[in-house]
N, C-alpha and C positions, 0 to 999 in steps of 0.2 A: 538579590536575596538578602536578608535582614542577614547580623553575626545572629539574633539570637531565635533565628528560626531554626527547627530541627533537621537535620541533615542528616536522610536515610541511604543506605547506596541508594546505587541506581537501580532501576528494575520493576518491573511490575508488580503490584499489588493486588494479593485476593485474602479474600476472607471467607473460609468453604465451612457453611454448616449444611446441619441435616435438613430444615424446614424455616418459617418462621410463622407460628402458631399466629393464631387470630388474638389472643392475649398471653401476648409475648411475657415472661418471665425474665428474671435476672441474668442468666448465660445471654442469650438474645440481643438483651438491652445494653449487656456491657460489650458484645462485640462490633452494634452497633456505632456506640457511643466509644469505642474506641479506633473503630473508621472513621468516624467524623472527626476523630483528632488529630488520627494521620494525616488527614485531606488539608484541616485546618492550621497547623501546626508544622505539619514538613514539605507541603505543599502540592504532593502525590495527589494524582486518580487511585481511584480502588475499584475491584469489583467485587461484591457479594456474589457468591454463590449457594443455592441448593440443590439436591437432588431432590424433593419431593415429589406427589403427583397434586399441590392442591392447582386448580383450575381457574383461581381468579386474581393469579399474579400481577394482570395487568392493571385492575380496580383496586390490589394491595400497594403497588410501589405507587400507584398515584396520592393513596392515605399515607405512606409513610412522607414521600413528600412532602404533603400538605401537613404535616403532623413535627416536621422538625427531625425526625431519624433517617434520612436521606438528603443529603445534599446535593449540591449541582456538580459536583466532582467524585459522585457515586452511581455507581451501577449496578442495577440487580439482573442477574441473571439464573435463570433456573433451566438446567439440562432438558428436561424435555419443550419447555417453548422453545427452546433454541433449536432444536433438531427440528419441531416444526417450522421455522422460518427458514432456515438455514441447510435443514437434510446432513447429509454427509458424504462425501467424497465414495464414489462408487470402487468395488473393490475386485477383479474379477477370482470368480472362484463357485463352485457348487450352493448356492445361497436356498437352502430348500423353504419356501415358504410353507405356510401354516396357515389354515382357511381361520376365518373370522368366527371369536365367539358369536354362536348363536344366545340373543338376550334371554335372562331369566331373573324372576322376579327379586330374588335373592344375589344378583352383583351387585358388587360397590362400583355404583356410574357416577362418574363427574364430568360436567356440563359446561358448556359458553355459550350465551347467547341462544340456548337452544340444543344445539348440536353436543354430542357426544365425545369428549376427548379422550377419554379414559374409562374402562370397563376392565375391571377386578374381578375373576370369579370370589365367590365364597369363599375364605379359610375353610369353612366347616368341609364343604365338600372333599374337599383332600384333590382338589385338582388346582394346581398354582398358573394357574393362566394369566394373562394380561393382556389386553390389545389398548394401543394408543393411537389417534387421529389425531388429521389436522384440524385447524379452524373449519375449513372447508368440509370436514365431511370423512376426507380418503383415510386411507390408510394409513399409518405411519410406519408402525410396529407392533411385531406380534413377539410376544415373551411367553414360551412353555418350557416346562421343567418336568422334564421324565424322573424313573427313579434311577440311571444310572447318569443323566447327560438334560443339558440345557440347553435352550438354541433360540436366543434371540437375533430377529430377522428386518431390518428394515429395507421398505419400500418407498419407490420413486412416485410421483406424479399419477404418472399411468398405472402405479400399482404393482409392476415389476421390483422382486427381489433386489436388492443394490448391493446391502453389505449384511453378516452376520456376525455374529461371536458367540462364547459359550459358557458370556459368563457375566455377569450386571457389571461387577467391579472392570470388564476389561470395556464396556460402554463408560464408564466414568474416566479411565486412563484415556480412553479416544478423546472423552472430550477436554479434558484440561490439557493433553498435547495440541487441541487445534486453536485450544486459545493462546496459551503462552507461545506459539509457535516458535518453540525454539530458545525463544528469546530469553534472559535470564529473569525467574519473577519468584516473588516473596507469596508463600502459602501457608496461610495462618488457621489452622483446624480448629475450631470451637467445641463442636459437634462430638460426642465419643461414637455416635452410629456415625459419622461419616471418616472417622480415624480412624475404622478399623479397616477401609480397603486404604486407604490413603499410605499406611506403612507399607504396602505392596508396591505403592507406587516411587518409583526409582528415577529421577531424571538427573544428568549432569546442569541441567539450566534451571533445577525449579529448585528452593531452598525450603522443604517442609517444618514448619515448626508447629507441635501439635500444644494449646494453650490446653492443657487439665482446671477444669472450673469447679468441680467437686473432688471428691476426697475419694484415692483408692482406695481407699482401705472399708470393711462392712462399719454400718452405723452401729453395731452391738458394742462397740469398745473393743472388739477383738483387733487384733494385726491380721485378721484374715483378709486376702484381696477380696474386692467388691466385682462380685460377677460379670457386669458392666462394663469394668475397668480392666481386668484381664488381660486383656488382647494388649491394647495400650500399653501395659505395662511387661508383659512377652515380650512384646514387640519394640520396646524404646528404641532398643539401638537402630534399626530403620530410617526412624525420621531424623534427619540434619538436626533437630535441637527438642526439648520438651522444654515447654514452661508450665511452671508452677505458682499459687498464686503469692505461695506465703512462705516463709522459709522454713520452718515446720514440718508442710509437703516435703520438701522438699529431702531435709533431712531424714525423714520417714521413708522417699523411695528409695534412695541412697542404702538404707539401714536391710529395707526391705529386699533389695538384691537387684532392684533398676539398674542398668546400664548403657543411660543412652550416650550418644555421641557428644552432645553438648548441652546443660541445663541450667537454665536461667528461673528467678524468680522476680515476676512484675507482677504486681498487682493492678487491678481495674483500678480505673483512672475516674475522675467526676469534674462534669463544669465548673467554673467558680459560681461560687456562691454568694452571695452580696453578705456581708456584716451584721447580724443579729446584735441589738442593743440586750443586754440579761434580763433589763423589766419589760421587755417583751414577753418572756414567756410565763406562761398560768401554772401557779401553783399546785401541782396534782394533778397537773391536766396530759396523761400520757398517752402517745399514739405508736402504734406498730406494722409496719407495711410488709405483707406477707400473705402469698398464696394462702385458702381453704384449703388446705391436706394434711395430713399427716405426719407428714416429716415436718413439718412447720410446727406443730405443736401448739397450736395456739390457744386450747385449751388447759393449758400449765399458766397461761397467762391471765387465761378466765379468774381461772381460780386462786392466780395470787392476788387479783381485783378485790375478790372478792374476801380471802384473808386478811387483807392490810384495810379493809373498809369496817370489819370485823373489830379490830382493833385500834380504830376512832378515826383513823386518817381516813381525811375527804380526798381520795384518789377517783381518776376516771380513766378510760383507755377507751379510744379508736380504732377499730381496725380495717385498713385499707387492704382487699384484694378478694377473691372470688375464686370457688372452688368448688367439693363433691362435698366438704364435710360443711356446708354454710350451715346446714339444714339441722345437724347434730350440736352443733353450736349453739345457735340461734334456742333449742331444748334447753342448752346447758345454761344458756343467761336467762330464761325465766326459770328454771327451778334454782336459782341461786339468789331469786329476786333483784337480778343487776338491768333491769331493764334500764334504769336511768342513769348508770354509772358506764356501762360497756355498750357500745355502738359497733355494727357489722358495715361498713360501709363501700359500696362498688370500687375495683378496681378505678386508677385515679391515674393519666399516663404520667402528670406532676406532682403526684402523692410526696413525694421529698420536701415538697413545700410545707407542710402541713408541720415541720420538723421549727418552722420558724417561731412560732410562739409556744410551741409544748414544754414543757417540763422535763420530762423525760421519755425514752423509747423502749421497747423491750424486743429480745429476739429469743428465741427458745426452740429453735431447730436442734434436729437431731443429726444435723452433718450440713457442713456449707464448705465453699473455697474459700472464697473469700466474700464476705457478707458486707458489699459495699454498702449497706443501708447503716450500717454502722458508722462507714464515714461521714457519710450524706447527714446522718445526726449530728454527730460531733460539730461539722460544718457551719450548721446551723446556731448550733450553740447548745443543741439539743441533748442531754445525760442518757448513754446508751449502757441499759442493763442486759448481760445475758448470759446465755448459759455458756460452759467451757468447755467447746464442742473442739474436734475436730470439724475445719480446720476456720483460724481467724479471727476470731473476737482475742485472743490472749497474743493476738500478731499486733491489734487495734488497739486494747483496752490496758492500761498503764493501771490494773487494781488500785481505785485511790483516787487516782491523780487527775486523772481524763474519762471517768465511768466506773463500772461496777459488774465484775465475773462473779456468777452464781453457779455453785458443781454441777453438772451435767444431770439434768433430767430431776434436780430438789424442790420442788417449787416451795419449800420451805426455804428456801436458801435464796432461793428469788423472790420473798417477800424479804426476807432482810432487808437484801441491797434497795431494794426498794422505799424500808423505814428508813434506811441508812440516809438516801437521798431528801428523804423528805424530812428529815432532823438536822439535818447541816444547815451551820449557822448559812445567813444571805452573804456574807463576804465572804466569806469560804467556797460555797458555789459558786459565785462571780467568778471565781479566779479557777473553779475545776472549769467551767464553760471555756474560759478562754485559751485554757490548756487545751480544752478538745477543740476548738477551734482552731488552733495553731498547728498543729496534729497531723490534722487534716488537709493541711496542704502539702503533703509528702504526696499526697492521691491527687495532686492536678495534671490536668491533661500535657501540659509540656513536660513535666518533671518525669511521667510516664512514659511520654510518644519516647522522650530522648533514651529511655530506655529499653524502650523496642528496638530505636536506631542502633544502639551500640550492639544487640543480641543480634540483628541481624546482621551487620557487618561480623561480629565472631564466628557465625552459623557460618555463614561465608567463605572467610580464610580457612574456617576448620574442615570445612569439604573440600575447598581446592588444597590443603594440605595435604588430605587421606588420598584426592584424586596423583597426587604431586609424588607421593610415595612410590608411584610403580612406573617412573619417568624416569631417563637418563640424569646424571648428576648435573651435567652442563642444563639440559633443561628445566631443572626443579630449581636451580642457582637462577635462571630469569627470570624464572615465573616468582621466586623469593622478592626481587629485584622488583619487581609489576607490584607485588604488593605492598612492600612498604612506599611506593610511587603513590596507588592507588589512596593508602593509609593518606601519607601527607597530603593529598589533594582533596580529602572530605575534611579532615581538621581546616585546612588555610579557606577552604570552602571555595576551591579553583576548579572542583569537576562539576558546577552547575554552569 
């Protein structure tokens, strides 16, 4: 093993979110992209996990594969194919089955090849059903929810009851016990749907760290908790450690009455980037990578285009990524007359590229974690403008020096910074570019992974401390003994 490869404990590695959407978004991609770091970088297997129900995981991990966001020392797994291949250890006890929905034209059915995996009744109907099959056809399980009690039931082969529970979250606990079996393993929660059973879940051998990618707090500028967020934030002390992306969070849940057991601030991590020469990039030529929605705001962007075009500068903006509001957009730049200065342009899995010859970027959300498209600019060489949101651009942006913070929601303020950039002398640029360039490599993947390495060694000693506490003195004196051993054997690098 290299000195300067990263050295995680020992232990297995997962990374448990809720889904991974057909156009995956930024949470997704950075957890991705920071499995692949782990892999590459400390030399660990991973396995992703989700709980969803989509149906065509097998034809998605072959795309991720083929696409660069799965590597050969990654595994996807999703809870219910696994229980299709794999079943579940039979359990004796009263296991009451539940006849098969009968189809109607209104479930949500999801399909393989033909056959039926998954049959959802309706929300509307107010009756929460579920049945799920195998590839083959059978049974698998049947999920009903009365109004006092639940009762999900899986079936063997032949169709016979096997095992039950009475509750989703105690199907999710079954399965992460039968994977880590025992064994001591690193569980890194992305997901805030899938962190809120996950605080439930208690093992001596599994070290929960739940990664916060957005901001508790509501986008109105209130200190109100974000409804979302809630649970999470109840719940801190639960999971072995929380991370946060930015230090700001961080002091905000502190402030806010958080208390969890152990809290760490890493931020998302980015490949390198190769070296942008400055006469690379076009004059006014700006691009912005950002979902069609709402919280994106990218209409604040429209219309600072259009302000600073107003008042003689030849500016232009791209916009990479796809959403509900294209369509309202798309209204906003022909009644603005920008058809030839602002461009809509599809979702791009390498849109970061496009950071290499531009001018400058813009971001104008109304709430982020940490808005790695910020760095992914700088990297480039690219002048990131944005608004000064909770949480991240004022963790990123050195006002001045390395980019340009505009007040939260002005888009008169985000035309300044704007003229501001495009009035600076050319050697005065040259050298903000290469501020942001240099910036930017606080966010590389080693500098990152090694501090996931160290948060999860702390997460670590910090649970077998709380464990140590309720142990005779003589055995908490060894187990003291085991860990400063353990400590000096991952620094000298003698426990690989």
């Amino acid at each position: 093993m290299s000195i300067a490869q990263v050295r995680f404990p020992r232990g297995r590695q997962f990374a448990l979110t809720w889904g991974i959407p057909q156009h995956f978004g930024g949470m997704t991609a950075a957890m991705l992209h920071r499995s692949r770091a782990f892999v590459r970088e400390g030399g660990v297997s991973l396995t992703v996990l989700t709980l969803d129900d989509r149906s065509d995981y097998p034809e998605l991990e072959w795309k991720l594969r083929a696409d660069g966001e799965l590597s050969d020392e990654m595994q996807l797994l999703n809870i219910w194919d696994w229980l299709r291949e794999n079943g579940v250890k039979p359990k004796t006890g009263n296991h009451r089955p539940a006849a098969p929905l009968e189809p109607r034209d209104d479930d949500d059915v999801h399909t393989r090849d033909g056959v039926v995996v998954c049959r959802r009744r309706s929300k509307d109907s107010g009756d929460l059903s579920v049945d799920r099959y195998r590839d083959d056809g059978s049974l698998l399980m049947t999920d009903r929810e009365g109004d006092t009690k639940r009762s999900i039931v899986v079936y063997d082969d032949s169709g016979a009851p096997v095992r039950s529970w009475k509750s989703l979250w105690a199907v999710y606990r079954y399965w992460l016990d039968t994977l880590t079996e025992g064994k001591r393993s690193f569980l890194v929660i992305d997901s805030k749907t899938a962190a809120r059973f996950v605080h439930s879940y208690r093992r001596d051998n599994v070290i929960t760290m739940h990664l916060m990618h957005g901001s508790h707090r509501r986008a109105d500028g209130s200190e109100t908790l974000s409804a979302s967020r809630r649970e999470s934030f109840e719940h801190a002390d639960q999971y072995d450690a929380l991370v946060t992306l930015t230090q700001r969070q961080r002091d905000d849940l502190l402030t806010d009455g958080a208390r969890p057991n152990t809290l760490f601030v890493i931020p998302n991590s980015r490949a390198h980037t190769p070296i942008v020469p400055a006469t690379a990039h076009h004059r006014g030529r700006g691009v912005m990578l950002a979902s069609l929605t709402k919280r994106k705001r990218v209409s604040h962007a429209v219309h600072a285009i259009s302000m600073a075009r107003k008042r003689g500068f030849d500016v232009s903006l791209e916009v990479y990524g796809d959403g509900p509001e294209k369509e309202r957009l798309t209204s906003l730049i022909e009644q603005l007359s920008l058809e030839d200065a602002v461009t809509l342009r599809p979702f791009e899995r390498n849109a970061a590229a496009r950071f290499a010859d531009a001018d400058f970027s813009l971001l104008s959300s109304t709430a982020e974690g940490l808005p790695l498209v910020l760095v992914e600019s700088m990297a480039y060489g690219c002048i990131p403008i944005a608004y000064d949101i909770r949480y991240g651009p004022a963790d990123i942006i050195d006002e001045g020096r390395n980019g340009f913070l505009a007040d939260d929601g002005d888009v008169e303020s985000l035309v300044r910074c704007i003229l501001r950039e495009q009035t600076m002398p050319p050697e005065a640029l040259v050298r903000m570019r290469r501020k942001a360039q240099l910036f930017s490599t606080r966010y590389s993947d080693p500098v990152v992974a090694r501090r996931w390495a160290r948060a999860m060694e702390v997460a670590l000693e910090a649970k077998r401390t709380r464990h140590a506490g309720e142990l005779p003195p003589l055995v908490r004196a060894r187990k003291s003994v085991g860990r400063l051993k353990r400590r000096l054997e991952r620094v000298t690098g003698l426990d690989r």
